[in-house]
TILUMDO-433335 format. One line per 3 residues: number of its first residue (from 1); for each residue x, y, z of C-alpha. Coordinates in Angstrom, 3 decimals. Each point is the difference from the previous one (the first is absolute). Layout:
// residues N
NUM) X:Y:Z ~ ...;
// end
This chain:
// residues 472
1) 0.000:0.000:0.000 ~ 2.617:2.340:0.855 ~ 1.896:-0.558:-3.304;
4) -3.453:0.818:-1.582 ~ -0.446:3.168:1.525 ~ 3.266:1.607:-0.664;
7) -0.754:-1.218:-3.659 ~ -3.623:-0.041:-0.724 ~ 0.511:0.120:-4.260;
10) 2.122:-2.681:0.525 ~ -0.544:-3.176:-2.682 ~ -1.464:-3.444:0.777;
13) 3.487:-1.430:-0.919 ~ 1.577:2.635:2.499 ~ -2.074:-1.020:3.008;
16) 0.427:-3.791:-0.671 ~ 4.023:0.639:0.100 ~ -0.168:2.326:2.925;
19) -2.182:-2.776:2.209 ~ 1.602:-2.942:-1.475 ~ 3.298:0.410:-1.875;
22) -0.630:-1.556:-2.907 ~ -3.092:0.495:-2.795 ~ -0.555:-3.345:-0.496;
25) -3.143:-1.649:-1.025 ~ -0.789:-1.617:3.525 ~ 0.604:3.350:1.138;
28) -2.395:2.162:-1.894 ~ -2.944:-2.452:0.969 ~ 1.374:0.608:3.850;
31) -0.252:3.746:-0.532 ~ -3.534:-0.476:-1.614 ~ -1.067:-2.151:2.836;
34) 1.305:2.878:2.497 ~ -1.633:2.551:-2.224 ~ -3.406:-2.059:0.949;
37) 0.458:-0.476:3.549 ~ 1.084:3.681:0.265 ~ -3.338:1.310:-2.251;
40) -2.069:-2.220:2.305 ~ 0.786:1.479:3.227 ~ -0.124:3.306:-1.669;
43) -3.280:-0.564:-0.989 ~ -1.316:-1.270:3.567 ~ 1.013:3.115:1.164;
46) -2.837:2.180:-1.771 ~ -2.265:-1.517:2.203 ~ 1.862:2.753:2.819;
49) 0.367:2.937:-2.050 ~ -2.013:3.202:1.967 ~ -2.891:1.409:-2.419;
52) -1.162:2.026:2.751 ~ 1.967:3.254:-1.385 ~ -2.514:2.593:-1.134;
55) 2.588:0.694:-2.699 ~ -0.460:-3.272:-1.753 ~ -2.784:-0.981:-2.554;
58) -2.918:0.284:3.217 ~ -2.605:-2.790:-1.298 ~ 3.170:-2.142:0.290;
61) -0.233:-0.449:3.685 ~ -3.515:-0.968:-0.113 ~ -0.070:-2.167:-3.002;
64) 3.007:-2.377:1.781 ~ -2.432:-0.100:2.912 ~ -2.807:-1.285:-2.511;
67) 2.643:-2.361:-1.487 ~ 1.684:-1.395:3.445 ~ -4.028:-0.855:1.339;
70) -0.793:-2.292:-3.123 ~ 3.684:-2.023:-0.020 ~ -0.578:-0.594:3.645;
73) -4.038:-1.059:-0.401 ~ 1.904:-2.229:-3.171 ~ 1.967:-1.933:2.190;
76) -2.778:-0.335:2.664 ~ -2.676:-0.313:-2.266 ~ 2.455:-3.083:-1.092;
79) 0.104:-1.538:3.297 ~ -3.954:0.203:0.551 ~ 0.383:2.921:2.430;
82) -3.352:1.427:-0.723 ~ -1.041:1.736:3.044 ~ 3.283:2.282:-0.319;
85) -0.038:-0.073:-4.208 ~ -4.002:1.909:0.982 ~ 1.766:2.692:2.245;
88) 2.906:0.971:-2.262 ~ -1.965:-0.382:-3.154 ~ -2.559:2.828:1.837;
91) 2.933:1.802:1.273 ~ 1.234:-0.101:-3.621 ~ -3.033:1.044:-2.169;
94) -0.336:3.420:2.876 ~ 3.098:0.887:-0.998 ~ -0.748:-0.323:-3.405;
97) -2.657:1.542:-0.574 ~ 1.382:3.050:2.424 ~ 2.774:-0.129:-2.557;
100) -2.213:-0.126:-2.454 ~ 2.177:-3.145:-1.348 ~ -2.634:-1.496:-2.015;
103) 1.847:-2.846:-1.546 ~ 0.936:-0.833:4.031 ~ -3.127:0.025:0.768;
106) -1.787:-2.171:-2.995 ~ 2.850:-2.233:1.347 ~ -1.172:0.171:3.562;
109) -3.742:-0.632:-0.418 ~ 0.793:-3.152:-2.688 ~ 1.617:-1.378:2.671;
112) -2.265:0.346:2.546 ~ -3.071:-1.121:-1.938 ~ 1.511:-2.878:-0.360;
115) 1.201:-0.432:3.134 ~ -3.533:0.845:1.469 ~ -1.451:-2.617:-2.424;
118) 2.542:-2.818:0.853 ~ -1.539:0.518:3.343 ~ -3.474:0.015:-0.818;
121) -0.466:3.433:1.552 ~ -2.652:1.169:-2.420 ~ -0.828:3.352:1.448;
124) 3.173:1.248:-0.143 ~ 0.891:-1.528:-3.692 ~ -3.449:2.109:-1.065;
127) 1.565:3.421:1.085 ~ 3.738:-0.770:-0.862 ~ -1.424:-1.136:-3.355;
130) -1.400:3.447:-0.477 ~ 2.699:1.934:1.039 ~ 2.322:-2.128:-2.382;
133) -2.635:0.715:-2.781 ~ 0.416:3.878:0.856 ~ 3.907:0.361:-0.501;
136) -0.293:-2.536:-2.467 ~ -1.450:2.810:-1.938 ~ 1.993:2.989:1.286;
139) 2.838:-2.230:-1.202 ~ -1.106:-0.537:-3.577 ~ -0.782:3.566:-0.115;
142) 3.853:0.810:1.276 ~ 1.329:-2.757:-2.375 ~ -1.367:2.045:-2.574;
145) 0.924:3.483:0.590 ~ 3.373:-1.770:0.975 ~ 0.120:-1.170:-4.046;
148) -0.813:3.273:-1.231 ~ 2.301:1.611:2.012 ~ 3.185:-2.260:-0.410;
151) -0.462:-0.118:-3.698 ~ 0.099:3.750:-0.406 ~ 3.454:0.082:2.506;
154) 1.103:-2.622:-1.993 ~ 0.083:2.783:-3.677 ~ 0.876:2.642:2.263;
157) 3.372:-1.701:0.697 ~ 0.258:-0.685:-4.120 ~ 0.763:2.151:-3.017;
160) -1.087:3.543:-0.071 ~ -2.679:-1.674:-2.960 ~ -1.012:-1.859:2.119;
163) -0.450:2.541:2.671 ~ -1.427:2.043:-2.435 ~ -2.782:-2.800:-0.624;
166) -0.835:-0.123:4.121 ~ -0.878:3.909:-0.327 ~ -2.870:-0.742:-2.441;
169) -1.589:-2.625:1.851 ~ 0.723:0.669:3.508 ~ -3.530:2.523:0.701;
172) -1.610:-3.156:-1.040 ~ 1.798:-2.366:2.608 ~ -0.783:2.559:2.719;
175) -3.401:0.099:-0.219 ~ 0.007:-3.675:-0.098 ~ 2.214:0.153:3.097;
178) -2.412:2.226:1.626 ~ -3.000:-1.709:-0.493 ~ 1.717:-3.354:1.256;
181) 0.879:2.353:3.031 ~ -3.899:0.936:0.482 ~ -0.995:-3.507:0.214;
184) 2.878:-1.320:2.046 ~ 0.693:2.735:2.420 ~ 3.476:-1.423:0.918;
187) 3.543:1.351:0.145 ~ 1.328:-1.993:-2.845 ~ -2.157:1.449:-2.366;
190) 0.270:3.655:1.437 ~ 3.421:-0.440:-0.391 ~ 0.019:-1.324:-3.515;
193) -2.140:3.084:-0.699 ~ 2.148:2.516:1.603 ~ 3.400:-1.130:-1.622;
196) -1.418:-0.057:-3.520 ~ -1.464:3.416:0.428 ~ 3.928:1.110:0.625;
199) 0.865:-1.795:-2.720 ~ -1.963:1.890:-2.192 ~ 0.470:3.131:1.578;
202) 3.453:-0.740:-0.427 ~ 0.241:-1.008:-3.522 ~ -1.811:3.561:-1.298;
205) 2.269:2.044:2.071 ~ -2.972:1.146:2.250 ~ 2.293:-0.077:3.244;
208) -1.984:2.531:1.940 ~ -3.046:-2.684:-0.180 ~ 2.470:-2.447:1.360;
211) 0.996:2.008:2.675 ~ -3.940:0.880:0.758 ~ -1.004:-4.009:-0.109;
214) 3.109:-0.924:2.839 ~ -0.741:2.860:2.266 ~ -3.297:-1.144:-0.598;
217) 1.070:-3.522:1.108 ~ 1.864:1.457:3.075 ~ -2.988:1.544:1.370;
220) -2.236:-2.820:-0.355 ~ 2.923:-2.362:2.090 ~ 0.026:2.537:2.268;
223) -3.492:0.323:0.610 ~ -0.484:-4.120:0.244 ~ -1.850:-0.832:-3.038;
226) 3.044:-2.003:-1.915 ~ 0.847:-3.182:1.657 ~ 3.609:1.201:2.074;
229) 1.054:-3.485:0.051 ~ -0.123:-0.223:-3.995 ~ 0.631:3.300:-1.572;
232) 3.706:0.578:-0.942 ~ 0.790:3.829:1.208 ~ 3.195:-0.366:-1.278;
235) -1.077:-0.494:-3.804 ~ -2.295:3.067:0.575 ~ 2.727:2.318:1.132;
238) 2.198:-1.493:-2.760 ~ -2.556:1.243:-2.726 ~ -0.917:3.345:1.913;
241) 3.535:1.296:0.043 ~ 0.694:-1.708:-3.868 ~ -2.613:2.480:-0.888;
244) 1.238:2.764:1.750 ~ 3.491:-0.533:-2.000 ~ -2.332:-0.373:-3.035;
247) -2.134:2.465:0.233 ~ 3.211:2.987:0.810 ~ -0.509:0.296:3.756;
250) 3.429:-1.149:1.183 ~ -0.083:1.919:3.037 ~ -2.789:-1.196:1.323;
253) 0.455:-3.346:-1.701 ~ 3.180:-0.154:1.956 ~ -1.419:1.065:3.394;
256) -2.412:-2.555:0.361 ~ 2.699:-2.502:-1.204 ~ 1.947:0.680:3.041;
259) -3.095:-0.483:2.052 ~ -0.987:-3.146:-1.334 ~ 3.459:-1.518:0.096;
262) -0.239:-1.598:3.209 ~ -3.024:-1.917:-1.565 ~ 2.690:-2.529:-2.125;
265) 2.161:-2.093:1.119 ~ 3.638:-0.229:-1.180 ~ -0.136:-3.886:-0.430;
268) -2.684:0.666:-2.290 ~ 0.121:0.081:-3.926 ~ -2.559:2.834:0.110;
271) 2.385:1.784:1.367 ~ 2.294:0.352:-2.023 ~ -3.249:1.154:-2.548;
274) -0.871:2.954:2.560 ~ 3.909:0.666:0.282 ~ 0.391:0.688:-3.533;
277) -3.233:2.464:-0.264 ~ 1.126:1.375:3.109 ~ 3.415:0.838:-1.650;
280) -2.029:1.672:-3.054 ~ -1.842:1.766:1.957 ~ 2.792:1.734:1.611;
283) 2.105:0.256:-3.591 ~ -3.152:2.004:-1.241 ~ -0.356:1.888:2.901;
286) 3.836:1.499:-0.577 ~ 1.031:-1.542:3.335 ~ 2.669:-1.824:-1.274;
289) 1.824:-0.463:2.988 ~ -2.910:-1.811:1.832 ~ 0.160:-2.250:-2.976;
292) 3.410:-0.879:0.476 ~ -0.912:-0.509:3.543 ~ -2.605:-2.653:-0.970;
295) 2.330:-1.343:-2.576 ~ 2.419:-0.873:2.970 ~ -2.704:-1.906:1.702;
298) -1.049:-1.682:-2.308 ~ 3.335:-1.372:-1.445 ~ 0.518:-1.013:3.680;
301) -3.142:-2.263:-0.007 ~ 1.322:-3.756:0.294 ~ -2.572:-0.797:-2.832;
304) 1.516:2.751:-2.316 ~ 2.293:-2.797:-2.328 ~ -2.568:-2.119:-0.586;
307) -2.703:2.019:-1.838 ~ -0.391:-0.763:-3.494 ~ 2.451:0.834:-2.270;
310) -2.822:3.082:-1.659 ~ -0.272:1.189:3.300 ~ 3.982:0.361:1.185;
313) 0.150:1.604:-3.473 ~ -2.927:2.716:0.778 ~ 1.859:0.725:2.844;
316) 3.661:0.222:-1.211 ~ -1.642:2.898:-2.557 ~ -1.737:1.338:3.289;
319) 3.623:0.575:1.537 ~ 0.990:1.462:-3.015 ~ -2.363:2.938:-0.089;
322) 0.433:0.206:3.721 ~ 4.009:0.605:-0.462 ~ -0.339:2.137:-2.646;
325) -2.305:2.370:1.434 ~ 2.067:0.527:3.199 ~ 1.924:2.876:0.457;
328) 3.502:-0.373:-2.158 ~ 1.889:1.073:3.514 ~ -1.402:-3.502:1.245;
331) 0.698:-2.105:-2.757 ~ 3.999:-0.213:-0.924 ~ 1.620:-0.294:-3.388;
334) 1.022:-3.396:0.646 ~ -3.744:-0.777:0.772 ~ -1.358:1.785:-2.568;
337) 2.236:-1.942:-2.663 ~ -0.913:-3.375:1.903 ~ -3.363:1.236:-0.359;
340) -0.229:0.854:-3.604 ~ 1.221:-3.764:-0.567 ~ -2.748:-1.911:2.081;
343) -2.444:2.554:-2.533 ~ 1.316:-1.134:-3.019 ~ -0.284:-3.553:1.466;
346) -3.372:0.103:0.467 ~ -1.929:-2.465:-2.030 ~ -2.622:0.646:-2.755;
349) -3.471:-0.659:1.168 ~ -2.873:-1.382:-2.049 ~ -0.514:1.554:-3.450;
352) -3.463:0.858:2.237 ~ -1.728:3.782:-0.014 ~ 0.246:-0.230:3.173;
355) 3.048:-1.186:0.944 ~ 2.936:1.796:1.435 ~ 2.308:0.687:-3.384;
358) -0.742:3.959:0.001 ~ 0.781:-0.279:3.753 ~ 3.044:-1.384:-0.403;
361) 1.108:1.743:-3.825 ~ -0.516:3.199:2.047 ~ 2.150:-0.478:2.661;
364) 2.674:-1.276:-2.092 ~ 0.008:3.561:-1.647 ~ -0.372:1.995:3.173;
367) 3.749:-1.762:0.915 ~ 0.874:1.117:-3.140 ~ -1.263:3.260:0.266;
370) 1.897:0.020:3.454 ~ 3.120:-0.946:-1.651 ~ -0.240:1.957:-3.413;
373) 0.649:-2.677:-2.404 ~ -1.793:2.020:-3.062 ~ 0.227:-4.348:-1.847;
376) -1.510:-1.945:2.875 ~ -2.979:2.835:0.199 ~ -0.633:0.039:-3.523;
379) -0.050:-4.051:-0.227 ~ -2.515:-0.151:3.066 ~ -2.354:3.067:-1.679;
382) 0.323:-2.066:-3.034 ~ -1.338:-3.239:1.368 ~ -2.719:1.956:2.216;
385) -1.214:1.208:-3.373 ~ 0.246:-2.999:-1.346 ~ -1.866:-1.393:2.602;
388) -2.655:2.536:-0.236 ~ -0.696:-0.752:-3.262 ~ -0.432:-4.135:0.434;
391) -1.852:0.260:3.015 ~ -1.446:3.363:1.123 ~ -2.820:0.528:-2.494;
394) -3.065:-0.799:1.874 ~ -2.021:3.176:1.986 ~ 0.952:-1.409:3.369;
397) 3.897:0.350:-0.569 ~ -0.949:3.979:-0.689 ~ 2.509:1.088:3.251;
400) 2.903:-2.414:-1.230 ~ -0.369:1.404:-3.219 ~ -0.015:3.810:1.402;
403) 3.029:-0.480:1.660 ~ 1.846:-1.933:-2.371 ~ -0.472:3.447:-1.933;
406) 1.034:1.999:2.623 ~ 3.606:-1.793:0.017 ~ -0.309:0.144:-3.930;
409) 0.075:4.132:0.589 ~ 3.984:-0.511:1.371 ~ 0.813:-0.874:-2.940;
412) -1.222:2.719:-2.420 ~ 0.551:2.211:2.576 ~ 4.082:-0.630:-0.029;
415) -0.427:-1.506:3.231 ~ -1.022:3.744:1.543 ~ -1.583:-0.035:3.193;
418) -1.780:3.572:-0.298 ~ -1.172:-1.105:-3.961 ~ -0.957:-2.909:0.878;
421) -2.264:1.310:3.000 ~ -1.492:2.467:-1.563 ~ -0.908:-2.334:-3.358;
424) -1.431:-2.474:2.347 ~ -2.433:1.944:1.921 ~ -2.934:-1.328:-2.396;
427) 0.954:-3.574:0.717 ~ 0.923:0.134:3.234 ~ -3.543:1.849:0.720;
430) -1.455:-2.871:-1.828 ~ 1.719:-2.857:1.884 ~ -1.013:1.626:3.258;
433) -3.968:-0.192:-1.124 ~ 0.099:-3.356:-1.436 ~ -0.918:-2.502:3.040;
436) 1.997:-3.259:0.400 ~ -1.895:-2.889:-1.936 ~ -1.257:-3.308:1.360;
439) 2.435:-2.368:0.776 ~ -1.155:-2.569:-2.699 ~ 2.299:2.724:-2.454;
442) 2.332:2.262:1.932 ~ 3.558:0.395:-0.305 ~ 1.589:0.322:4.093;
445) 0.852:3.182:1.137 ~ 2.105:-0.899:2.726 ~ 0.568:3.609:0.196;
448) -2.596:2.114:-1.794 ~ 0.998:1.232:-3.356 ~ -1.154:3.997:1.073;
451) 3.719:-0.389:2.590 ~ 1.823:-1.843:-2.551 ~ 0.020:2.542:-2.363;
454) 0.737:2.808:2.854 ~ 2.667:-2.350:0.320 ~ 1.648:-0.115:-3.365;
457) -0.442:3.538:0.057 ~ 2.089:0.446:2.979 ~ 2.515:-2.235:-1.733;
460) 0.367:1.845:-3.124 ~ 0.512:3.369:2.069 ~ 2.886:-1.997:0.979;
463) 1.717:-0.259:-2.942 ~ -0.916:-1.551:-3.456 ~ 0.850:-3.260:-0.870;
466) 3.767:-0.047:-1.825 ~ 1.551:-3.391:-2.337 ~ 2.428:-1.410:2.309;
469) 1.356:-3.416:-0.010 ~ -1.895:-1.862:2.530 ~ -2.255:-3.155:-1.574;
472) -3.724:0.063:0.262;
// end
């Protein structure tokens, strides 16, 4: 174990020579044995783990409950231990249905019908076989919003086409999901309501409806009529301050991120989700050096390595705004140079509208900008325009486009900060009207492009860029 966790990446072949000596055959199947035993006792552990922390997932806590009742009524149910199979089994379906666990408590009242009829205790069978009839149907009901619900995630997490599909058909799937809601009355279809209602919200850009429908959400958890054992706060303050970014309020965005921080847990993979709109929030806001405070943190988080490979890349570009952005008396030349090589590292991302390749074009000619190599800027204006033209043609790209105009201006303005200010008023007015579109289309920001250009202006007053020798 020890040599394991001074070298976690280590190979299969480098673990069986550490433990054994040699990588023999007879060896690898002792290491794969180990691995077993090892996995086994890992795994009996879950049964410990403490979902009691208000920061975790909260219906968690409750649902275990549901689960740990019906694997102990199993085993006694087994051993024709009726009398204390009834009592857990009652115990059980309560907390179900005060969960509002439907599936739980279908599962709870099957059980006891037939328990009750095993015994020839006809009374009760009559009334459990009613209340099984009722969630029965709740369930259905659930099962179906639950369909309608997953298969409309499932395009949002595909192709902007296909996202594009999900817009024209999700008004219908509401009012489906509403009416199942009318006749079921449960949390599971209120909740498949309210998330595809953000959805759509989201997907036409209408952020200040989102932001309405979870404050809307807040108050009625607050005032007891959502079930507090089911309904995940944290996904609600996730949304509410996503709009806020959205929507250009990054100052109160930011606020109530700090507020509702304490709500996730750092073990958590939402976490890391909040983190990175938290870190937005604060680059929009201009408070760049509470962003680089958060970046800290979060590098810092044990979990931090093993996020997807998209996600370490999101935030590598993250920390290259964030350093750039700092004063230049904080950043030295040494870091700056180290810097402007982790940039030009960065991978491509999908060929995707709404991807992160103007994100990441841009910043490569800010540290060019910064460094005044006239080739390197002209390559990276060239591929933005390039770039433009392939992908940035639909309506919804309108502030990408603007922009990608704006840097056009240094150019034909001989790289002149005054020229190019004053030529750019027009556009930049125009950028600064033009909302941010849905999220099925948009381009990041990761800073917003109204600072960026204030940005390259304050470069050029710097100095133009000159040919010099250095490579792009």
């Amino acid at each position: 174990m020890a040599a394991l966790t001074e070298a976690p990446e280590a190979t299969q072949l480098q673990v069986v020579k550490a433990l054994y000596g040699k990588a023999t055959a007879a060896n690898m199947r002792a290491l794969q044995k180990l691995q077993s035993r090892v996995r086994s006792k890992l795994l009996n552990q879950l049964y410990f783990l403490d979902h009691s922390d208000p920061r975790h997932l909260v219906s968690r806590r409750y649902e275990l409950e549901c689960l740990d009742l019906l694997h102990k009524v199993s085993i006694l149910y087994a051993e024709r231990e009726y009398k204390m199979s009834e009592h857990l089994l009652q115990r059980c379906l309560r907390m179900a249905e005060t969960g509002e666990f439907t599936q739980y408590a279908v599962q709870s009242a099957r059980m006891l019908r037939n328990l009750y009829a095993e015994q020839r205790q006809p009374i009760q069978y009559k009334k459990i076989t009613k209340v099984l009839a009722k969630h029965q149907q709740v369930l259905a009901w659930e099962d179906e919003a639950e369909q309608l619900y997953t298969d409309t995630q499932l395009a949002l997490s595909g192709t902007v086409a296909a996202r594009r599909a999900v817009l024209s058909v999700l008004p219908d799937r509401i009012v489906q999901l509403e009416a199942l809601h009318r006749r079921a009355k449960s949390f599971g279809t209120y909740n498949a309501v309210y998330r595809a209602r953000l959805a759509y919200e989201e997907l036409q850009g209408n952020y200040q409806e989102m932001i309405r429908v979870t404050a809307a959400a807040s108050r009625r958890l607050r005032d007891g009529k959502l079930n507090a054992r089911r309904f995940d706060i944290r996904f609600n303050h996730f949304v509410s301050i996503y709009a806020y970014l959205r929507s250009r309020q990054p100052v109160q965005g930011l606020r109530l991120a700090e507020e509702y921080n304490r709500d996730f847990h750092p073990s958590s993979s939402n976490w890391f989700y909040f983190q990175e709109h938290h870190v937005l929030l604060a680059l929009h806001a201009q408070q760049y050096e509470r962003a680089q405070q958060l970046m800290v943190v979060i590098t810092q988080n044990p979990a931090y390595l093993i996020q997807r490979e998209a996600a370490l890349q999101r935030w590598d570009l993250y920390k290259g705004y964030i350093d750039f952005v700092l004063p230049p008396q904080r950043v030295t030349t040494a870091r700056q140079k180290q810097l402007a090589q982790m940039v030009l590292q960065l991978p491509e991302y999908s060929r995707d509208k709404r991807g992160h390749n103007v994100a990441i074009l841009v910043l490569q000619l800010l540290y060019f900008l910064r460094e005044r190599n006239l080739e390197a800027v002209l390559l990276r204006l060239e591929r933005l325009r390039k770039y433009q033209q392939r992908h940035l043609y639909e309506p919804t790209t309108l502030r990408s486009r603007l922009f990608l105009r704006l840097l056009q201006l240094i150019v034909e303005k001989n790289f002149d900060a005054p020229q190019a200010a004053e030529r750019g008023k027009t556009l930049l007015q125009q950028l600064r009207d033009t909302p941010p579109p849905g999220n099925a289309f948009a381009e990041v920001e990761i800073i917003p492009y109204e600072h960026l250009w204030e940005i390259v202006l304050g470069l050029l007053r710097e100095g133009p860029p000159i040919i010099n020798d250095m490579g792009a």
